[in-house]
Backbone as ProteinMPNN parsed JSONL, in Angstrom:
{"seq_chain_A": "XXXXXXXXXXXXXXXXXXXXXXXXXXXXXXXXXXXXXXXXXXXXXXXXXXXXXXXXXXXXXXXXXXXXXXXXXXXXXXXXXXXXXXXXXXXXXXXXXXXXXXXXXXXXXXXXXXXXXXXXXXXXXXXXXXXXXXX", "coords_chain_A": {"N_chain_A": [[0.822, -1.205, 0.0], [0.417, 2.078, -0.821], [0.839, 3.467, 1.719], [0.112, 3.031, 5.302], [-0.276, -0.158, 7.136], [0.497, -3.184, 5.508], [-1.451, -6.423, 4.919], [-1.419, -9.531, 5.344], [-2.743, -11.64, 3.198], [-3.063, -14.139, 1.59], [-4.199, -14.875, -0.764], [-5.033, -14.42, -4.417], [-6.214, -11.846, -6.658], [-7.983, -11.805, -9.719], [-8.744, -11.261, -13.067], [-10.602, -10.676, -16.12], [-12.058, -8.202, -15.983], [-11.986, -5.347, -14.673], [-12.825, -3.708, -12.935], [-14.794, -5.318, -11.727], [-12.917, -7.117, -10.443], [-11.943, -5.105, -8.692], [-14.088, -4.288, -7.397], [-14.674, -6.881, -5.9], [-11.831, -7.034, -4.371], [-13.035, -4.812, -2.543], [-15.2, -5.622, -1.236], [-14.022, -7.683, 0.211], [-11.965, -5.963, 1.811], [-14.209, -5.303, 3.413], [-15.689, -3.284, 2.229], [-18.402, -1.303, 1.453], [-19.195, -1.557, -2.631], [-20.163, 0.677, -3.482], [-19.806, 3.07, -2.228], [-17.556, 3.487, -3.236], [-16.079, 5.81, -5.445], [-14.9, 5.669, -8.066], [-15.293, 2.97, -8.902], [-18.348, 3.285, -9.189], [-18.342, 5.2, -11.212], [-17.324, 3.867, -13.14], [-18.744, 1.433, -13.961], [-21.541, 2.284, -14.314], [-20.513, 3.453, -16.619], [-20.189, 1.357, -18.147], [-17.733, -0.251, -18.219], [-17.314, -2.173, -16.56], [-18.968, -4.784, -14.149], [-19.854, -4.171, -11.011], [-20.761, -6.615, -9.705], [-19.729, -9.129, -9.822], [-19.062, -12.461, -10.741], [-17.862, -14.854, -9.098], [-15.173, -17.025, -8.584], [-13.741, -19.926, -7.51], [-12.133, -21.435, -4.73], [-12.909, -20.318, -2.46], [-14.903, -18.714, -0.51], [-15.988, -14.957, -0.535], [-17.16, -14.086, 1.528], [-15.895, -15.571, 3.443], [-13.261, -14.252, 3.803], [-13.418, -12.117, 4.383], [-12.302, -9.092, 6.338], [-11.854, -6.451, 8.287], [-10.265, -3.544, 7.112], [-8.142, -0.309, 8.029], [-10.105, 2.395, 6.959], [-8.942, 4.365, 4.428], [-8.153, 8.526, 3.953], [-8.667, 9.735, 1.489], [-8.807, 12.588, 0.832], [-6.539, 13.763, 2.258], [-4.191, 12.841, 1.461], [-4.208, 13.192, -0.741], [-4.102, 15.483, -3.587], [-6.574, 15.2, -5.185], [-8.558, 17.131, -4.554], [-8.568, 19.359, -5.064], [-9.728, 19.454, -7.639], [-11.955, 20.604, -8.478], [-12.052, 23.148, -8.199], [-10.219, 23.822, -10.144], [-11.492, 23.795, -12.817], [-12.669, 26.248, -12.323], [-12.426, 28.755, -14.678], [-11.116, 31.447, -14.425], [-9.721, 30.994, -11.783], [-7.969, 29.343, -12.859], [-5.165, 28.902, -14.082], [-3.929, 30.091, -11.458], [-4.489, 28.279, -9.809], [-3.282, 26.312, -11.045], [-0.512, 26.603, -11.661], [0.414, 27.761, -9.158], [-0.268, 26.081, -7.08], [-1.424, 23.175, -7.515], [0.852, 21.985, -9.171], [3.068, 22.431, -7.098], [1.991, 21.336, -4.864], [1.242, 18.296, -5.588], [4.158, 17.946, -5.651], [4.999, 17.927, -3.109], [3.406, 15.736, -2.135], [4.413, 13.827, -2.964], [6.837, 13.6, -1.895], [6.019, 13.167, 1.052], [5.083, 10.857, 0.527], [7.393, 9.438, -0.299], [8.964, 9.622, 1.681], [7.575, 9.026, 3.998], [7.342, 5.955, 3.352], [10.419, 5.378, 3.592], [10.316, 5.687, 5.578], [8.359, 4.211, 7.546], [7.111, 2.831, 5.648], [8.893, 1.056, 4.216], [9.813, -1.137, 6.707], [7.218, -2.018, 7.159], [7.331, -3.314, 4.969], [9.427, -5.244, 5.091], [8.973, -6.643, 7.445], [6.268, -7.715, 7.159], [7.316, -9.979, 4.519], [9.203, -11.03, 5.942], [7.909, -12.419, 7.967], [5.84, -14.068, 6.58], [6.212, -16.311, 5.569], [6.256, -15.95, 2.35], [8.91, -14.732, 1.47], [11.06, -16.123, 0.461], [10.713, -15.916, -2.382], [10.892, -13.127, -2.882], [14.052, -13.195, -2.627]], "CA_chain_A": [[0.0, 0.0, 0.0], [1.071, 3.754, -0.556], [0.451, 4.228, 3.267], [-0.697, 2.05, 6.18], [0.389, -1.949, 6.936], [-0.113, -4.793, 4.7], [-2.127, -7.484, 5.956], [-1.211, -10.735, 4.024], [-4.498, -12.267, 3.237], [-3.115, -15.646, 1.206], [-5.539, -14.586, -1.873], [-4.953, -13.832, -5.5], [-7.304, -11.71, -6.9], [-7.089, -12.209, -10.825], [-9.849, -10.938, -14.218], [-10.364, -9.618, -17.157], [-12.879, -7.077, -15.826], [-10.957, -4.872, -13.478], [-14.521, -3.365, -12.083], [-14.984, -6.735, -11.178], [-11.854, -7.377, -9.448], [-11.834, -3.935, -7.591], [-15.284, -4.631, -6.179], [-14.051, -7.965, -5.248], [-10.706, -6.298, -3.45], [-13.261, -4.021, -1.598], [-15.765, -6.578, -0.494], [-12.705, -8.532, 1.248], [-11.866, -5.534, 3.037], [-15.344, -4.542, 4.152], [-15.904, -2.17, 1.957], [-18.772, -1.408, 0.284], [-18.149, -0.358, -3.41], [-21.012, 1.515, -4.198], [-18.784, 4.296, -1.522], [-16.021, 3.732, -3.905], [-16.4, 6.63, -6.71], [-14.348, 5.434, -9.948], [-16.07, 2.045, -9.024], [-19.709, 3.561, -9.344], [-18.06, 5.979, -12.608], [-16.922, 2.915, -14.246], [-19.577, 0.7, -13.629], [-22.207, 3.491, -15.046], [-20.107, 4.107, -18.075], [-20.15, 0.119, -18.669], [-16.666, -0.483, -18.597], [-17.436, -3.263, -16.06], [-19.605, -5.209, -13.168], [-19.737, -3.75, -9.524], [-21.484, -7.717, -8.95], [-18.86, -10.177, -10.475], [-18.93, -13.645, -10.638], [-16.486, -15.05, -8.132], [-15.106, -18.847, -8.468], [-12.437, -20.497, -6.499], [-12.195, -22.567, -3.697], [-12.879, -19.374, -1.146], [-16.083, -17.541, -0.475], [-15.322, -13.822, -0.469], [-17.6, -13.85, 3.081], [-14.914, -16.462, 4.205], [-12.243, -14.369, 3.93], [-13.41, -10.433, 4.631], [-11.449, -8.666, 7.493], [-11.924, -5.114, 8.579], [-8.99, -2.958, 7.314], [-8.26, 0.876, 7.994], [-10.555, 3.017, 6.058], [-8.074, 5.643, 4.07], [-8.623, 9.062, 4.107], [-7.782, 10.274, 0.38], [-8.062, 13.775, 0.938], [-5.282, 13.841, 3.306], [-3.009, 12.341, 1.002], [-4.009, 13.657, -2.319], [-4.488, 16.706, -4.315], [-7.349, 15.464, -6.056], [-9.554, 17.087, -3.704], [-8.6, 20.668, -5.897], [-10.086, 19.48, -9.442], [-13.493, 21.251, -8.462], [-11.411, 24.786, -8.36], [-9.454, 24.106, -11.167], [-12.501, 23.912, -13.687], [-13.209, 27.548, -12.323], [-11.852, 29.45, -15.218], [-10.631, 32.639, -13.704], [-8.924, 30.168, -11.296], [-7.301, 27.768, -13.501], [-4.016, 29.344, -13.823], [-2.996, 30.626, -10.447], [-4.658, 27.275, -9.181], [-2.448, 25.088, -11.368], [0.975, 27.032, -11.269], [0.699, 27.537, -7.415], [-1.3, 24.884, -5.833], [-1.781, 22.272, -8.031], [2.126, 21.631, -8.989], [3.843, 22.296, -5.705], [1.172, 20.091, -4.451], [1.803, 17.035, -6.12], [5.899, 17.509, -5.103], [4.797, 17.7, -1.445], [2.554, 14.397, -1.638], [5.671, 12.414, -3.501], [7.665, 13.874, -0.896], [5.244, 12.747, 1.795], [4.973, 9.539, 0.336], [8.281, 8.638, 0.026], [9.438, 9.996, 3.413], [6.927, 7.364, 4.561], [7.963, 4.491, 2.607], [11.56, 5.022, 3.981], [10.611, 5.166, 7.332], [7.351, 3.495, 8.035], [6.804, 1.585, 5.039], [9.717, -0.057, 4.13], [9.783, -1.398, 7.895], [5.974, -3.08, 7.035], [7.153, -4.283, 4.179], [9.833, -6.073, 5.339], [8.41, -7.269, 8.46], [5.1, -9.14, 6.286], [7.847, -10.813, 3.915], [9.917, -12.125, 6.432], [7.17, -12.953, 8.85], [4.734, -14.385, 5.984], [6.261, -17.384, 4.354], [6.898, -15.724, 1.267], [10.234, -14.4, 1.266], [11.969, -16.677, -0.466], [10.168, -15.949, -3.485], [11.41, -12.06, -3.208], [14.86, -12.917, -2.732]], "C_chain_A": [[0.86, 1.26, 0.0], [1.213, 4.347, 0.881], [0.131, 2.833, 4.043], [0.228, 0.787, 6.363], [-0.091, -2.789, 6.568], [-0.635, -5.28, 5.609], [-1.64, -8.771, 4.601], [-2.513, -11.502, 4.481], [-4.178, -13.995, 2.4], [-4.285, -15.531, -0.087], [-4.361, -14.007, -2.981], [-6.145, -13.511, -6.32], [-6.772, -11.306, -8.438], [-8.905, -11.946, -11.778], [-9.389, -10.149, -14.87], [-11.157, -8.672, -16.967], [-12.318, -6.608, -14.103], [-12.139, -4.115, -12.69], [-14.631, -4.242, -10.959], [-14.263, -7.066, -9.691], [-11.711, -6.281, -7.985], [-13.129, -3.744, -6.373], [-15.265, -5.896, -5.161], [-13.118, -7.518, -3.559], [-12.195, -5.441, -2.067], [-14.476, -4.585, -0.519], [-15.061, -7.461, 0.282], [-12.149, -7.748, 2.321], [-13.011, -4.692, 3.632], [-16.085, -3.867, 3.879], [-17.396, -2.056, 1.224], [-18.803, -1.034, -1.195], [-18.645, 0.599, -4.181], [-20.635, 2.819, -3.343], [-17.664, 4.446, -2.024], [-16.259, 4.696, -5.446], [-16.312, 6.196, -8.094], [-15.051, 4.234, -9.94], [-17.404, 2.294, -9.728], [-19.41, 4.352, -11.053], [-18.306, 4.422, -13.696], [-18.092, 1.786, -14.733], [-21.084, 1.412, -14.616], [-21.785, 3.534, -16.54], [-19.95, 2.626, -18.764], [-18.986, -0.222, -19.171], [-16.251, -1.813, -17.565], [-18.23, -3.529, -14.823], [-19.067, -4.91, -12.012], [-20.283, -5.594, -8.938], [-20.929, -8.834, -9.779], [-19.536, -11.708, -9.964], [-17.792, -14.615, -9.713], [-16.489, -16.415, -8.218], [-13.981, -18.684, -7.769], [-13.181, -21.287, -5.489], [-13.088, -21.473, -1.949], [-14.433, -18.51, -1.374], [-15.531, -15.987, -0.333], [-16.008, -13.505, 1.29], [-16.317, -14.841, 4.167], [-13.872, -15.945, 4.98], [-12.507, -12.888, 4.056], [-13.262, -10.376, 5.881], [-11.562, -7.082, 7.434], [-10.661, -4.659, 8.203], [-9.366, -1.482, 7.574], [-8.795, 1.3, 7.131], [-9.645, 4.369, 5.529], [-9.153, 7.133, 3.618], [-8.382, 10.114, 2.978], [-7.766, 12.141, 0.37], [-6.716, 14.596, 1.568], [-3.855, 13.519, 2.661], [-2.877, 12.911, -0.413], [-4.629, 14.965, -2.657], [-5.709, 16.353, -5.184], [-8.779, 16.432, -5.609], [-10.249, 18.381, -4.465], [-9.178, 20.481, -7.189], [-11.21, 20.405, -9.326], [-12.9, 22.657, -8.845], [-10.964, 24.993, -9.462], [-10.581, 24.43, -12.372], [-13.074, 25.55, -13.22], [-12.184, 28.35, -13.624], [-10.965, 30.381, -15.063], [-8.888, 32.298, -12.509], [-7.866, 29.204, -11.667], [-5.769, 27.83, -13.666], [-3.424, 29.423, -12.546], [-3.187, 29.349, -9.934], [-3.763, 26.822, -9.351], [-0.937, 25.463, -10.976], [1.465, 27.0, -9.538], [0.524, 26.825, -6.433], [-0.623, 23.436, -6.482], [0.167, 21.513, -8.345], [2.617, 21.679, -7.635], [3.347, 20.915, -4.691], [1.331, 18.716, -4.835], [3.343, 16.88, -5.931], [5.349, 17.166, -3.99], [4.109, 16.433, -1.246], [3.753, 13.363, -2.011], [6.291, 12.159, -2.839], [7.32, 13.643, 0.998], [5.377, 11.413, 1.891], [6.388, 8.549, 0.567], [9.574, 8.65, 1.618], [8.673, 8.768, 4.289], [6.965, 5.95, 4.221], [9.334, 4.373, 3.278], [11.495, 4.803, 5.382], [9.485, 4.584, 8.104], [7.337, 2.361, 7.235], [7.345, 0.34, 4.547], [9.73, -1.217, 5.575], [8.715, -2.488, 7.734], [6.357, -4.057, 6.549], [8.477, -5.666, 4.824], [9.654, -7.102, 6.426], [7.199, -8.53, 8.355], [6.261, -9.951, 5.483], [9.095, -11.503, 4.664], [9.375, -12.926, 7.469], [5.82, -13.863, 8.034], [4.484, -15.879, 5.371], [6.609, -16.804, 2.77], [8.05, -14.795, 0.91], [10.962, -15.082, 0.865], [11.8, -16.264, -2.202], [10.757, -14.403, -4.104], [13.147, -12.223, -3.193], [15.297, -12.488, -4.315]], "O_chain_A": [[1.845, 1.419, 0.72], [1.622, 5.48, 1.135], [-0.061, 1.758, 3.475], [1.329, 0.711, 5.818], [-1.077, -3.308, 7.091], [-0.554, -4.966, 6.797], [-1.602, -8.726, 3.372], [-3.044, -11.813, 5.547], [-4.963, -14.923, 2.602], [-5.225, -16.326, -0.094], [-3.298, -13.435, -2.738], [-6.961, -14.353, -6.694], [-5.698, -10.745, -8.653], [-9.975, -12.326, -11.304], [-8.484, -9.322, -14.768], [-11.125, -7.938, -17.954], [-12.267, -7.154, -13.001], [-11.97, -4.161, -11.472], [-14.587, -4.052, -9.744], [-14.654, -7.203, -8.532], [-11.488, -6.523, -6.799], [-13.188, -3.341, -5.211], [-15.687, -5.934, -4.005], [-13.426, -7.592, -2.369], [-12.112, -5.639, -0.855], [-14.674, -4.177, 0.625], [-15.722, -8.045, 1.142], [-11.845, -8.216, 3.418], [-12.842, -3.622, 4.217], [-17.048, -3.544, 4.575], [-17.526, -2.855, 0.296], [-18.345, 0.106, -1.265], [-18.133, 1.221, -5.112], [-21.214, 3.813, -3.78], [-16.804, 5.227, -1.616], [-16.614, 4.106, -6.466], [-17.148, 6.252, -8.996], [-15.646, 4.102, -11.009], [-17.664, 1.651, -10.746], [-20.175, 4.091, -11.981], [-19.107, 4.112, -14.578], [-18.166, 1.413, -15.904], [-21.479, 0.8, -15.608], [-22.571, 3.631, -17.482], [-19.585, 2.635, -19.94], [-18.903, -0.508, -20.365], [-15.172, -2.398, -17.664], [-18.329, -2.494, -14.163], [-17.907, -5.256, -11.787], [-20.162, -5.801, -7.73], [-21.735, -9.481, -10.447], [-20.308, -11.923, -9.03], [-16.742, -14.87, -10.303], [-17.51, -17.069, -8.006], [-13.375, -17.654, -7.473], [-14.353, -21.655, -5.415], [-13.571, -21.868, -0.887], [-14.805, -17.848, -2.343], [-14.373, -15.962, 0.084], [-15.402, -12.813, 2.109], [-16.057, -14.68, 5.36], [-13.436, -16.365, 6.052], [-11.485, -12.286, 3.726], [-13.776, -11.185, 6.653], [-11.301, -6.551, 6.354], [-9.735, -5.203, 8.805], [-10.545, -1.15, 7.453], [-8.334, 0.879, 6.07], [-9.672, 5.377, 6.236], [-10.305, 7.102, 3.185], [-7.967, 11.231, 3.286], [-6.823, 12.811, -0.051], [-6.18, 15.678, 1.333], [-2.746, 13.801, 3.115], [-1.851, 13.072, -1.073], [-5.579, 15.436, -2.03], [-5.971, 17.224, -6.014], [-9.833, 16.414, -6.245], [-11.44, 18.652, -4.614], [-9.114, 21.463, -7.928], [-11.364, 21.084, -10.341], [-13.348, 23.228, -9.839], [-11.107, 26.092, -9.996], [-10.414, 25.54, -12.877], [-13.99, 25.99, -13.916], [-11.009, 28.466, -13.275], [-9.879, 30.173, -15.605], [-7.779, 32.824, -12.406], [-7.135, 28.5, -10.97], [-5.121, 26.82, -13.388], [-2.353, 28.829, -12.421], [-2.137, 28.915, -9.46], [-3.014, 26.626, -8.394], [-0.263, 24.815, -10.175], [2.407, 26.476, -8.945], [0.958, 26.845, -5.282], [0.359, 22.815, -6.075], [0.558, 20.577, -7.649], [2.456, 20.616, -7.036], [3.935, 20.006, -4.106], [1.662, 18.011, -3.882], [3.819, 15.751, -6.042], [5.174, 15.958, -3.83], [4.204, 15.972, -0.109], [3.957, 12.296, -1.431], [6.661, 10.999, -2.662], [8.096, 13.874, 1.925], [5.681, 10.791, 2.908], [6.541, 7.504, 1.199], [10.464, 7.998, 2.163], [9.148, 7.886, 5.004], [6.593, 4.999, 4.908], [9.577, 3.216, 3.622], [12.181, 4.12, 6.143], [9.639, 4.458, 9.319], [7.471, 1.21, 7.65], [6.872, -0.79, 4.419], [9.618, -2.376, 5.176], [8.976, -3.656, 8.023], [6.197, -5.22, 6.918], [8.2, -6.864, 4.894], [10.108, -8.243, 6.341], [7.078, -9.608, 8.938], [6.156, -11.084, 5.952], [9.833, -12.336, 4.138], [9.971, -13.9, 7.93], [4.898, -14.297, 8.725], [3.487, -16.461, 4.944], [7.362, -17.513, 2.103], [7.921, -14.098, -0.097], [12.045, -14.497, 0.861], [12.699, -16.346, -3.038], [11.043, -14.249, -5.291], [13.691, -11.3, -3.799], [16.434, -12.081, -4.553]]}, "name": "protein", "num_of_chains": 1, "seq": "XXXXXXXXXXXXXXXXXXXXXXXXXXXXXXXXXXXXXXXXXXXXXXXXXXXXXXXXXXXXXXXXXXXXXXXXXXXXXXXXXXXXXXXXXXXXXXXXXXXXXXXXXXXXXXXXXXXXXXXXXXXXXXXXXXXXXXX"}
């Protein structure tokens, strides 16, 4: 994850309808995905099923686990697109906000990858069973 701590769940989630799959992913962690936006966009614009077909050996009720709910304004600039479509605005928005903004989240991000996230990650792949597979 860009943020937060893995959970190793022992699942591969795998289609040719990525709708599909992403409603899948969000029904495993709790979610529902009609609260997930690009889900409901995509889904609408018929680019794929919010109510997939699921085979395997695993029920998806088998195997759903509460994770942290993220809090994307906090992390991302997309929160500014509404301003930017103001005309008048669209300039000073983009030159001053909108760039600087996107350094500061990379610079966010990877400040937390070096010192939180790397830490996760290595902690699930040597505590998981599958670390041999990354050597």
């Amino acid at each position: 994850p860009a943020n937060g701590t893995p959970k190793v769940m022992d699942l591969i989630l795998a289609g040719s309808d990525l709708v599909s799959v992403d409603s899948t992913a969000c029904r495993i962690m709790k979610i529902d995905p009609n609260e997930v936006e690009y889900l409901r966009t995509a889904s609408k614009a018929g680019l794929g099923s919010m109510n997939p077909k699921v085979v395997g050996e695993v029920k998806v009720s088998d195997v759903a686990t509460e994770f942290a709910r993220a809090n994307p304004q906090r992390y991302y600039t997309m929160g500014m697109l509404p301003l930017l479509k103001r005309k008048h605005l669209k300039n000073i928005a983009y030159n001053y906000f909108w760039i600087p903004g996107r350094f500061v989240v990379k610079l966010i991000r990877n400040s937390w990858y070096a010192g939180e996230g790397k830490k996760n990650a290595m902690n699930v792949l040597g505590t998981s069973g599958y670390s041999e597979q990354w050597k």
